[in-house]
C-alpha positions as a Markdown table, in Angstrom:
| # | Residue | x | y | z |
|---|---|---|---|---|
| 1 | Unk | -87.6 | 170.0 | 6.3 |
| 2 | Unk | -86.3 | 173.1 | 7.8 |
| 3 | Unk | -82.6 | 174.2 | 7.2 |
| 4 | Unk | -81.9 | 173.7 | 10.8 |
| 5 | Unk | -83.2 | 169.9 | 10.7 |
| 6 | Unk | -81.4 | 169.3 | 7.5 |
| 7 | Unk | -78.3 | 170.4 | 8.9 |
| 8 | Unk | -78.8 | 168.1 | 11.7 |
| 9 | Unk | -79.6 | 165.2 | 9.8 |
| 10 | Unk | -76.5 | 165.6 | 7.5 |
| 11 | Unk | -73.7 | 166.1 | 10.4 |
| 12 | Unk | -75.6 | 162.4 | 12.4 |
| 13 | Unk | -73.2 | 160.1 | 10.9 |
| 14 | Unk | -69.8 | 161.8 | 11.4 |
| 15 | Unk | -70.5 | 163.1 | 15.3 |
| 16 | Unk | -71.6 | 159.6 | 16.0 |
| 17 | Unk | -68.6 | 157.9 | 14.2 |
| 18 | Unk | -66.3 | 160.3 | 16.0 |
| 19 | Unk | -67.9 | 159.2 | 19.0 |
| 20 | Unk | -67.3 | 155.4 | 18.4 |
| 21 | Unk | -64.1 | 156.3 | 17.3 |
| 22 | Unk | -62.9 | 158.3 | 20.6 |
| 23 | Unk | -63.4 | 155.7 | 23.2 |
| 24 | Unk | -63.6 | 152.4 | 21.2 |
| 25 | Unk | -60.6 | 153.2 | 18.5 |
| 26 | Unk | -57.3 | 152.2 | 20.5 |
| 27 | Unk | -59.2 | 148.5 | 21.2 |
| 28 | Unk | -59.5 | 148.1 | 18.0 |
| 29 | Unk | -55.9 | 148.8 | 17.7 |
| 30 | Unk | -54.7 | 146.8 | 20.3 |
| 31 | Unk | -56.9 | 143.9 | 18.4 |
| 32 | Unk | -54.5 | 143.7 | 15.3 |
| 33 | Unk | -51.3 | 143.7 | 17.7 |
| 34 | Unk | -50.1 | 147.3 | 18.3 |
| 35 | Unk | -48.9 | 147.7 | 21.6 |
| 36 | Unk | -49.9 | 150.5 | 24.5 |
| 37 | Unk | -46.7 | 152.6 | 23.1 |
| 38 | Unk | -47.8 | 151.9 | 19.6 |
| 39 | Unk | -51.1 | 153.0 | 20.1 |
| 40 | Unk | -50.4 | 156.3 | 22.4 |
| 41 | Unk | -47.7 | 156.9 | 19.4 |
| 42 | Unk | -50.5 | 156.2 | 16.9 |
| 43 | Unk | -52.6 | 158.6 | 18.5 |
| 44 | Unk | -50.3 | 161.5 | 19.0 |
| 45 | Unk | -49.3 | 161.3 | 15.5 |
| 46 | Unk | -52.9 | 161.6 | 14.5 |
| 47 | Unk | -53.2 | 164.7 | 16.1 |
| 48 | Unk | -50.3 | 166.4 | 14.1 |
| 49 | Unk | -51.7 | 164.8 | 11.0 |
| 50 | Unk | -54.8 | 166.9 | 11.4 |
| 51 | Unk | -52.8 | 170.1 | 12.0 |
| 52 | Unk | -52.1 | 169.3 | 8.2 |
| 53 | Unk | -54.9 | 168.1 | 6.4 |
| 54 | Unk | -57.6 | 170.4 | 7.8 |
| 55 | Unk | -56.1 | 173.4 | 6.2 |
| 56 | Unk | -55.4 | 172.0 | 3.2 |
| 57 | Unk | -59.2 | 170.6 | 2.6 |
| 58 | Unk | -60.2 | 174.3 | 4.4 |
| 59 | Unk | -58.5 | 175.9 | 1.3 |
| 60 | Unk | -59.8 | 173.7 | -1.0 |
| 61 | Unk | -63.5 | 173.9 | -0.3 |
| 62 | Unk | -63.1 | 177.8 | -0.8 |
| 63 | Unk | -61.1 | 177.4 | -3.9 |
| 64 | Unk | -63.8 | 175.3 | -5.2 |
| 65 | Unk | -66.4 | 177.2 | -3.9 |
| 66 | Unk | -68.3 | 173.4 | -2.9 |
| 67 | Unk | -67.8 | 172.9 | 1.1 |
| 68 | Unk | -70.2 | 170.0 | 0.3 |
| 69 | Unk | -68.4 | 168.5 | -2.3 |
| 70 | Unk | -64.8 | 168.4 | -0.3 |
| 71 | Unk | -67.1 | 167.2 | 2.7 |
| 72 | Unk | -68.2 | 164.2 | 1.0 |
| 73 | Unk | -64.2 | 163.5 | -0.5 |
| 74 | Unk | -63.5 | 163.4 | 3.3 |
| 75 | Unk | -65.9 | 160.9 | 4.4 |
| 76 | Unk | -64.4 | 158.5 | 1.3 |
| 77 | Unk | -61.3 | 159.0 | 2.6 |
| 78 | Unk | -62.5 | 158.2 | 6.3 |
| 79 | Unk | -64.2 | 155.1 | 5.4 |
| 80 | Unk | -62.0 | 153.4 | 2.8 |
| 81 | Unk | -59.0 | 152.8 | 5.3 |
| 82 | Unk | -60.6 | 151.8 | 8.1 |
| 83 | Unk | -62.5 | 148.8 | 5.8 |
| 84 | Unk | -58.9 | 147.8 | 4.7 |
| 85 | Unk | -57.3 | 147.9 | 8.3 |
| 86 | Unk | -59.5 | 144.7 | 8.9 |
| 87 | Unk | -57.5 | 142.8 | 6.9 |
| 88 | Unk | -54.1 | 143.8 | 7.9 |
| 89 | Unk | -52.3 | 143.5 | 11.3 |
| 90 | Unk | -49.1 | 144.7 | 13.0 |
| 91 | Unk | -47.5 | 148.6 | 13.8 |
| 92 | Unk | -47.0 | 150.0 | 10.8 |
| 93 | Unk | -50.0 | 149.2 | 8.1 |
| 94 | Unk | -52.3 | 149.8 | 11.4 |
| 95 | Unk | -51.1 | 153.3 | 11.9 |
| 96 | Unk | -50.7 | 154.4 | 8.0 |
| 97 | Unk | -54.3 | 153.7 | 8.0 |
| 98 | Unk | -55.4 | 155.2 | 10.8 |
| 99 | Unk | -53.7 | 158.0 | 10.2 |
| 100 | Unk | -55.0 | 158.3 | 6.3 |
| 101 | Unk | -58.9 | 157.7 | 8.2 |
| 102 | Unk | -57.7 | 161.1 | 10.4 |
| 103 | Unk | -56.6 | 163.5 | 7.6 |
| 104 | Unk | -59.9 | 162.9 | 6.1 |
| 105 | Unk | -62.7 | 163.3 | 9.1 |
| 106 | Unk | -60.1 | 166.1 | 10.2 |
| 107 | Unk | -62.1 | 168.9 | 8.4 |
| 108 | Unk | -65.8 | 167.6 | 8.5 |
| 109 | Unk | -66.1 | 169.1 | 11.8 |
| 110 | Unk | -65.1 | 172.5 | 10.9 |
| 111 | Unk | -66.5 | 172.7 | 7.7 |
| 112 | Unk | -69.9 | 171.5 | 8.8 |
| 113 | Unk | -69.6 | 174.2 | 11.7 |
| 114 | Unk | -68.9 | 176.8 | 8.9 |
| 115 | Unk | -72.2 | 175.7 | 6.9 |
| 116 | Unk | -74.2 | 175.5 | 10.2 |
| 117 | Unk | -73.0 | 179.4 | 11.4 |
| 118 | Unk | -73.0 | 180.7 | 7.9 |
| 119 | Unk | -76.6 | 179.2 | 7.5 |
| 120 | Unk | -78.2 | 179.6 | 11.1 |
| 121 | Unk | -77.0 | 184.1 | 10.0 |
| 122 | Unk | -79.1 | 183.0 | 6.7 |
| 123 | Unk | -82.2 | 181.1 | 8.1 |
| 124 | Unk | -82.6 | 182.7 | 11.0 |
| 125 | Unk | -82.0 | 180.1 | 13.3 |
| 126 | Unk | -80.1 | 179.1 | 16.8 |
| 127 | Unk | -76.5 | 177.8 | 15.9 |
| 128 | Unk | -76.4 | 176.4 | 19.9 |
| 129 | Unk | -79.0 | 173.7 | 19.7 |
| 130 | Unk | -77.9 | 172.6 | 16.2 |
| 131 | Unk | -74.2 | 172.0 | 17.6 |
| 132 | Unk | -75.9 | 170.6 | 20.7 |
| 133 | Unk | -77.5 | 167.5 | 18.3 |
| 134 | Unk | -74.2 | 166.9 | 17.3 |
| 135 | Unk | -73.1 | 166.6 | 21.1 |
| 136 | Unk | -76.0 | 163.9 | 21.4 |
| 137 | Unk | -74.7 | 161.7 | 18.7 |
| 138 | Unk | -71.1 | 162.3 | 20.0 |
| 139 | Unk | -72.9 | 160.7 | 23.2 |
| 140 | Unk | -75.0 | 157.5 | 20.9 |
| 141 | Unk | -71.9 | 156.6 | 19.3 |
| 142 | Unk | -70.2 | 156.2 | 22.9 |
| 143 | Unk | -72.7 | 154.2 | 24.4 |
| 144 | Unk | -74.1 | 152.2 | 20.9 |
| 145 | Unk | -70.3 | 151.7 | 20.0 |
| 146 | Unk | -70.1 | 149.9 | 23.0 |
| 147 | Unk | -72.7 | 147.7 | 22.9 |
| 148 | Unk | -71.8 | 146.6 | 19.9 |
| 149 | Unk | -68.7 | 146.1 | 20.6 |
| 150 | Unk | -69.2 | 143.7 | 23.2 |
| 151 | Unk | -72.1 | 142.2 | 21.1 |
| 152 | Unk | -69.7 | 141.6 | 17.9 |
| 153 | Unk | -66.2 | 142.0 | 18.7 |
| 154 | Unk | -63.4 | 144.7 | 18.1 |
| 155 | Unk | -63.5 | 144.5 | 13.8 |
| 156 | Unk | -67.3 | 145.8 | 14.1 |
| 157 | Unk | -65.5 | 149.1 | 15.0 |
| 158 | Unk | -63.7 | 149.6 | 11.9 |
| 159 | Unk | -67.5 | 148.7 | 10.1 |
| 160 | Unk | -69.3 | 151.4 | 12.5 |
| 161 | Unk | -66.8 | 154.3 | 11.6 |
| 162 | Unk | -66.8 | 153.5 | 8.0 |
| 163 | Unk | -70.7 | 153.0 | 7.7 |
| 164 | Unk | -71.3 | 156.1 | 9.6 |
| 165 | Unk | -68.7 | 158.1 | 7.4 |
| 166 | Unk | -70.7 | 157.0 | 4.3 |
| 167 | Unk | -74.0 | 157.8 | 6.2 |
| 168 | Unk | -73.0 | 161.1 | 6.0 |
| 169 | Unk | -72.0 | 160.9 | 2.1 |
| 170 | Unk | -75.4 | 159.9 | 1.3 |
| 171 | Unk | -77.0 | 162.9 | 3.7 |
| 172 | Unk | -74.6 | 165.5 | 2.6 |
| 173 | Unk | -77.4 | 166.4 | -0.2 |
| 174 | Unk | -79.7 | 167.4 | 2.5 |
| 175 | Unk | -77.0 | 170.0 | 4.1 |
| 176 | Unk | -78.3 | 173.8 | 2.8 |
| 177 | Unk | -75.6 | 174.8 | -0.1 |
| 178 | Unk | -73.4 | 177.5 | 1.3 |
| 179 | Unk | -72.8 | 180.3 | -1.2 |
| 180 | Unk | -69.4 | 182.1 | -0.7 |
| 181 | Unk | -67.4 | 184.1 | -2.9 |
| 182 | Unk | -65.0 | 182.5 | -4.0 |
| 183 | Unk | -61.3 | 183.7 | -4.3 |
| 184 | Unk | -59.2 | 184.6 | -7.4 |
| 185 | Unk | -57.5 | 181.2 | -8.9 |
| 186 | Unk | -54.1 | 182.4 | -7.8 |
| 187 | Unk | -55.0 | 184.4 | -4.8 |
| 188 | Unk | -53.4 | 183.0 | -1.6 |
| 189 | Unk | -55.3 | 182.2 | 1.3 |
| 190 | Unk | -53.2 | 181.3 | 4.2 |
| 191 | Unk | -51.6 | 184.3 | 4.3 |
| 192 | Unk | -54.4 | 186.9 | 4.1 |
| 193 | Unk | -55.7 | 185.0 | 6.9 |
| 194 | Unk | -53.2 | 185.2 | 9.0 |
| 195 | Unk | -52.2 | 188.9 | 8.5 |
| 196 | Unk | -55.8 | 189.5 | 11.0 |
| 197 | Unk | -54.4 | 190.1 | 14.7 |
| 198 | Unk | -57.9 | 189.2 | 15.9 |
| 199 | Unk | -57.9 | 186.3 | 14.3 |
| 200 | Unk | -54.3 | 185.6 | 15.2 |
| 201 | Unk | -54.9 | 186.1 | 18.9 |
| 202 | Unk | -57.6 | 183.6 | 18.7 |
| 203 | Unk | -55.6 | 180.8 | 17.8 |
| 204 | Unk | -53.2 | 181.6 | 20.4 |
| 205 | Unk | -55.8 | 181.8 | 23.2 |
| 206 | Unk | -57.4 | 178.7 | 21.5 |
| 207 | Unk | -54.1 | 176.9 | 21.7 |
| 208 | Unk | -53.9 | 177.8 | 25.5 |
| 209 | Unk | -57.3 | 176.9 | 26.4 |
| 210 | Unk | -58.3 | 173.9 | 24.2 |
| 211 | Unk | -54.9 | 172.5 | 24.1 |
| 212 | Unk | -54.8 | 172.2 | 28.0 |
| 213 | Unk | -57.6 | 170.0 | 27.3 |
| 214 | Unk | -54.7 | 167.5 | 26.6 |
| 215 | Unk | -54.8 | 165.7 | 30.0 |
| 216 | Unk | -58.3 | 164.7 | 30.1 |
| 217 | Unk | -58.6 | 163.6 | 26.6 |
| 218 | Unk | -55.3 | 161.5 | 27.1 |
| 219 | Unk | -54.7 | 160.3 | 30.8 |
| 220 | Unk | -58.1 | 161.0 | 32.9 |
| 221 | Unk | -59.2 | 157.5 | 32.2 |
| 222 | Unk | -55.9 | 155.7 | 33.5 |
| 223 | Unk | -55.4 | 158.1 | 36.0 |
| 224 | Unk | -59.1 | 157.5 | 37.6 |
| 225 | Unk | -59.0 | 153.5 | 37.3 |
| 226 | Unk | -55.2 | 153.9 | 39.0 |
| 227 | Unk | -56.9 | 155.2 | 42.0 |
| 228 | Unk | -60.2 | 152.6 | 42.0 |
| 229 | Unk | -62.5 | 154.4 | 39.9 |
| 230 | Unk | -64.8 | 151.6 | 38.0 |
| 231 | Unk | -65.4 | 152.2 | 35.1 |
| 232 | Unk | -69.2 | 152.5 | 34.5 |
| 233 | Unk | -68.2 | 155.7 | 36.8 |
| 234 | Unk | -65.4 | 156.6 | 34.8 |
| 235 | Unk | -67.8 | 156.2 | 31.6 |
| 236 | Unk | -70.5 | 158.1 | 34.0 |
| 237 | Unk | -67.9 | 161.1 | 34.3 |
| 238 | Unk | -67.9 | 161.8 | 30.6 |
| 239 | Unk | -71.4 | 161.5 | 30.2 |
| 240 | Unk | -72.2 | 164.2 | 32.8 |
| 241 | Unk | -69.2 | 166.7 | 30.9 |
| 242 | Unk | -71.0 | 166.4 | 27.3 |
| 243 | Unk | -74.9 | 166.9 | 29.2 |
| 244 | Unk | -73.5 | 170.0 | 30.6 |
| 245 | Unk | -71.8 | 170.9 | 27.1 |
| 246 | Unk | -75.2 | 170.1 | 25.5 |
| 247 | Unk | -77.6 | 171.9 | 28.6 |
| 248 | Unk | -75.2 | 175.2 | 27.6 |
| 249 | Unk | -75.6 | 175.2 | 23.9 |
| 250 | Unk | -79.5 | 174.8 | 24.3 |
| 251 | Unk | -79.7 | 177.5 | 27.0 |
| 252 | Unk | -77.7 | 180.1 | 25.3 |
| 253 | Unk | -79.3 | 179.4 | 22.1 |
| 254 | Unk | -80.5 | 183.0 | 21.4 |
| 255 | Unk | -77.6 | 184.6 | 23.1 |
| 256 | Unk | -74.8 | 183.6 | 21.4 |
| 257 | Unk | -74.3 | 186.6 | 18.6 |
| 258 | Unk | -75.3 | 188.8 | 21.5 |
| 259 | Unk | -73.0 | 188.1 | 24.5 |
| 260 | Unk | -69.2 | 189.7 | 24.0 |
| 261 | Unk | -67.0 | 186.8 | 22.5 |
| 262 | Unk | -64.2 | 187.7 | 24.5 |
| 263 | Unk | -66.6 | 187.6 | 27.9 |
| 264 | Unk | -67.7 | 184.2 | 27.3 |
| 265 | Unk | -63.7 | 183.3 | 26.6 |
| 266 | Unk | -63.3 | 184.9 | 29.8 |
| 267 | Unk | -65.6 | 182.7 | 31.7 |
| 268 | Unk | -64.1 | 179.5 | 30.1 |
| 269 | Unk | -61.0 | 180.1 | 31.3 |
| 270 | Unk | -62.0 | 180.7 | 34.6 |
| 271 | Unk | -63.9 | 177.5 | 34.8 |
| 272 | Unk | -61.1 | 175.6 | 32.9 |
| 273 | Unk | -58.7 | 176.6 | 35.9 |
| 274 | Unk | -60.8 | 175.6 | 38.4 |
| 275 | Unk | -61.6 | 172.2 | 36.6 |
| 276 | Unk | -57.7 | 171.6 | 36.1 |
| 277 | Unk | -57.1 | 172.1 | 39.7 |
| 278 | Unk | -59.6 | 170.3 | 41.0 |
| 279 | Unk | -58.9 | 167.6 | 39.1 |
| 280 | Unk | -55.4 | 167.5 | 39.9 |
| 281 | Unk | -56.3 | 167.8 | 44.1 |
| 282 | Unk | -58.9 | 165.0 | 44.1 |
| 283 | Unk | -60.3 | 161.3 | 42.6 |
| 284 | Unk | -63.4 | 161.2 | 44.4 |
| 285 | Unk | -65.8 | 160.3 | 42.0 |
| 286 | Unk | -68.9 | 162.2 | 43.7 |
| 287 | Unk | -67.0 | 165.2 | 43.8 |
| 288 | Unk | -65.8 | 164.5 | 40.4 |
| 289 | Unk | -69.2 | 164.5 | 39.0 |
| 290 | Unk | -69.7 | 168.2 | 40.6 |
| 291 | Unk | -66.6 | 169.2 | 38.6 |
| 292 | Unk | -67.1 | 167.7 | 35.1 |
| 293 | Unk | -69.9 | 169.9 | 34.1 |
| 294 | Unk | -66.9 | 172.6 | 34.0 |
| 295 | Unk | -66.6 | 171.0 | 30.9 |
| 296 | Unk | -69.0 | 173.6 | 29.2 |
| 297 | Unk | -67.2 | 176.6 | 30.4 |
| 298 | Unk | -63.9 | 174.7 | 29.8 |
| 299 | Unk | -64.6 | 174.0 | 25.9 |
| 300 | Unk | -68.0 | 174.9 | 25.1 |
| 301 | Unk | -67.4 | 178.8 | 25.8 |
| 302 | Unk | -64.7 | 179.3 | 24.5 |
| 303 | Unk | -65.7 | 176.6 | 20.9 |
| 304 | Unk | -68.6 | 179.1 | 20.7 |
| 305 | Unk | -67.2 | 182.8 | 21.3 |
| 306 | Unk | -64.5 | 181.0 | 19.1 |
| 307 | Unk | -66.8 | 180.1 | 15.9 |
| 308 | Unk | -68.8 | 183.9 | 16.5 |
| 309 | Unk | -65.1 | 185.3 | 16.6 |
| 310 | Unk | -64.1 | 183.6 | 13.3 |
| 311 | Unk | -67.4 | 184.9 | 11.8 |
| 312 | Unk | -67.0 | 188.6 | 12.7 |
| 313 | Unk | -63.0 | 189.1 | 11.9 |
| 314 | Unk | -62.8 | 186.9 | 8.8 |
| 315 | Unk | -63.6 | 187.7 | 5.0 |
| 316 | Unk | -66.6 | 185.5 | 3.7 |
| 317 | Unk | -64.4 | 183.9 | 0.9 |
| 318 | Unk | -61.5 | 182.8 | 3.6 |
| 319 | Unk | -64.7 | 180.5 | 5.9 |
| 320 | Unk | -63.7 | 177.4 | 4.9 |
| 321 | Unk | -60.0 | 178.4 | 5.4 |
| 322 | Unk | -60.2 | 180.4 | 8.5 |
| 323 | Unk | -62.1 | 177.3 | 10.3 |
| 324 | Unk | -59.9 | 174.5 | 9.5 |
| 325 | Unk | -56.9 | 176.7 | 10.2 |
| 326 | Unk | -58.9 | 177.5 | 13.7 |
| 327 | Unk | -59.8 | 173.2 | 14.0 |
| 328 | Unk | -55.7 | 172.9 | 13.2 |
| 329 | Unk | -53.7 | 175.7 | 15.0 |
| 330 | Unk | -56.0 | 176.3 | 17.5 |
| 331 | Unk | -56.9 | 172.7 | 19.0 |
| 332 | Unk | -55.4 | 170.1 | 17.1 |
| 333 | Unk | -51.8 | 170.8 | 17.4 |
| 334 | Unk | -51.1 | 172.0 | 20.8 |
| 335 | Unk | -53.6 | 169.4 | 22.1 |
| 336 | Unk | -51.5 | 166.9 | 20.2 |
| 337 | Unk | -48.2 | 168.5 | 21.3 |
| 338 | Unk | -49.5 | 169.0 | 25.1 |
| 339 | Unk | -50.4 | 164.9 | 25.5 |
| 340 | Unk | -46.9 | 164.1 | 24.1 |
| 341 | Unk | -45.6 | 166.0 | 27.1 |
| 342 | Unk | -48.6 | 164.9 | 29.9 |
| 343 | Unk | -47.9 | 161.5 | 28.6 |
| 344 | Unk | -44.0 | 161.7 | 29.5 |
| 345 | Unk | -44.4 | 163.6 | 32.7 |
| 346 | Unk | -47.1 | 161.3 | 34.2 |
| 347 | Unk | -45.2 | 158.6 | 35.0 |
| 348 | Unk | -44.0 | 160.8 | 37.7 |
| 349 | Unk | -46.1 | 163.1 | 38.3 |
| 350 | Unk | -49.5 | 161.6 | 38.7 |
| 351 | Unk | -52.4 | 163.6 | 39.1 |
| 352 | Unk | -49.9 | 166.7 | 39.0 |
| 353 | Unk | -50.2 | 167.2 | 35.3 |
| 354 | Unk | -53.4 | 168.7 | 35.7 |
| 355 | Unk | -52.0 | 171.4 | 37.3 |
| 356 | Unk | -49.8 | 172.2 | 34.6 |
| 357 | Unk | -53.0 | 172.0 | 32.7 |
| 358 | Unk | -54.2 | 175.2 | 34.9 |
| 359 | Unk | -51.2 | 177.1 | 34.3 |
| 360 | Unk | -51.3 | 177.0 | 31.1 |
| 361 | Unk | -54.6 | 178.2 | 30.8 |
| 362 | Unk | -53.6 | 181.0 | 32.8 |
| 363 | Unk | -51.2 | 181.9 | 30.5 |
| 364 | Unk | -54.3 | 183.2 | 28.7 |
| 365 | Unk | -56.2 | 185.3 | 30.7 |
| 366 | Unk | -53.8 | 188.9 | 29.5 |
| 367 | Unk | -54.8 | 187.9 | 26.0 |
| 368 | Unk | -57.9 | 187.8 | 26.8 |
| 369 | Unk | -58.1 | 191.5 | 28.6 |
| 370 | Unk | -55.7 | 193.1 | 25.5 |
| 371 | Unk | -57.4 | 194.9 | 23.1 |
| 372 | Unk | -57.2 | 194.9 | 18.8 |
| 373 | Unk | -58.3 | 197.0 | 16.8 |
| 374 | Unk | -60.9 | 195.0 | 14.5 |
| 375 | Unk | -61.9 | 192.3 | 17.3 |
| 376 | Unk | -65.3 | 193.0 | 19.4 |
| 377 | Unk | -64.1 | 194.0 | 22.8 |
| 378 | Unk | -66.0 | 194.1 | 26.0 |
């Protein structure tokens, strides 16, 4: 089996329990008594608690020199809580759990997107596709969870993420080892990192453009079934954003290490104002469905100039670090920080938050004109 199909078979499990796990989670919730509050308070929390862990496994795996072996610690500690939450009920023993099932899957995405980059420079393959496969899953898990779901009942949720997350335990094996240098036992890591302006802009740009990602991930469902949306439209909606994400990845394939990072961030932005705005002017679903495949300028762009950037500024023996730090700082956070706020503004100002959304991404477009030293420039 090639490197490129291994890597595909080892990352199955996680992208398509982190695909039951995004739509289906909060009912499953909701079935051992936490309330709407509890649960947007569950979920906010969860967002911070990965700003935390990611780094901290990051670090680990390139202390250890073994990305694998701190891969497969994660998925234990992804699967174990979410096999006790079936026996317990009520606010607090609900969200401890969830929130211990967070800190670990927070850094298999990362650190399966530093073996995959790392590898496809190695092997001689196409990263996009390889990510793209991932994308699918993401997509299975939203439409298997479902059925499922409705087949079995809300507790078969808590047995798909935790079967899935051992699924990938047992395929970890097939991943290709990833051989880094590996730091001196005292040497610090965090700090090295973050003395790179390139890599420093980055997360700030990140922060601005993923993080205004905030209000789709959080409100777009309520908001669209507030103004008569059904929701086999509503589930329609997502479907056509993660095609486009997954058409873009394919098509740029063998294009990716040769287009200018900062160009394709460029473009994302663009396309992530125009989204925002749109979405914030109109709920018509068949216009919607013209707008949601801004989703791959909006995210996938930018995710990919992102991982190429991370790559190119970054010291081999800092991978691990610099990509959950990226997964933390430059998503996690000030996406969790930036639905706290949508989430206290919407009451009262609807669809409006979207256009905040906008603005902030505009925020980024002088970063992404200002030149460093160090950092590929257009």
């Amino acid at each position: 089996m090639s490197p490129a199909l291994r890597i595909v078979a080892s990352n199955f499990g996680f992208y398509t329990a982190n695909g039951v796990a995004m739509v289906f989670l909060a009912v499953l919730m909701s079935d051992h008594g936490l309330s709407d509050a509890e649960i947007g308070t569950t979920l906010g929390l969860s967002y911070l608690v990965r700003v935390v862990a990611a780094p901290i496994w990051g670090q680990l795996a390139d202390r250890l020199g073994r990305i694998r072996a701190v891969m497969a610690a994660c998925c234990v500690v992804s699967a174990v809580p979410m096999l006790v939450l079936l026996r317990v009920q009520g606010f607090w023993p609900v969200m401890a759990l969830v929130l211990l099932a967070t800190a670990g899957v927070s850094a298999l995405n990362p650190l399966s997107d530093t073996i995959a980059w790392r590898s496809a420079e190695r092997y001689g393959f196409n990263f996009g596709p390889v990510r793209a496969a991932g994308s699918v899953c993401f997509v299975l898990g939203n439409l298997c969870g479902g059925l499922v779901e409705q087949a079995l009942g809300s507790n078969s949720i808590a047995w798909m993420i935790a079967g899935l997350s051992m699924l990938t335990f047992v395929l970890l094996p097939l991943m290709p080892p990833l051989q880094l240098p590996r730091p001196e036992r005292r040497a610090k890591l965090f700090a090295p990192l973050m003395a790179i302006a390139p890599y420093r802009r980055l997360l700030l740009i990140s922060a601005l453009v993923q993080g205004a990602h905030a209000a789709f991930y959080g409100l777009s469902t309520l908001y669209w079934r507030s103004a008569g949306v059904s929701d086999r439209m509503i589930g329609l909606l997502w479907g056509d954003a993660v095609t486009a994400e997954i058409i873009v990845m394919v098509l740029l394939r063998n294009r990716i290490t040769r287009i200018n990072p900062y160009l394709l961030m460029r473009v994302g932005a663009f396309g992530s104002i125009l989204r925002w705005v749109c979405l914030g002017l109109t709920t018509d679903p068949w216009f919607l469905l013209l707008i949601q495949p801004l989703h791959a300028m909006s995210f996938t762009l930018s995710y990919l100039a992102a991982l190429r950037i991370i790559a190119e500024v970054t010291p081999r023996h800092l991978a691990a670090t610099a990509q959950t730090v990226y997964a933390a700082l430059g998503y996690s956070g000030p996406t969790g920080v930036m639905l706290a706020l949508v989430s206290w503004l919407y009451p009262s100002w609807g669809g409006g938050v979207f256009f905040l959304m906008a603005a902030m991404v505009a925020m980024a477009l002088p970063l992404l004109w200002h030149r460093h030293s160090g950092a590929p420039t257009a």
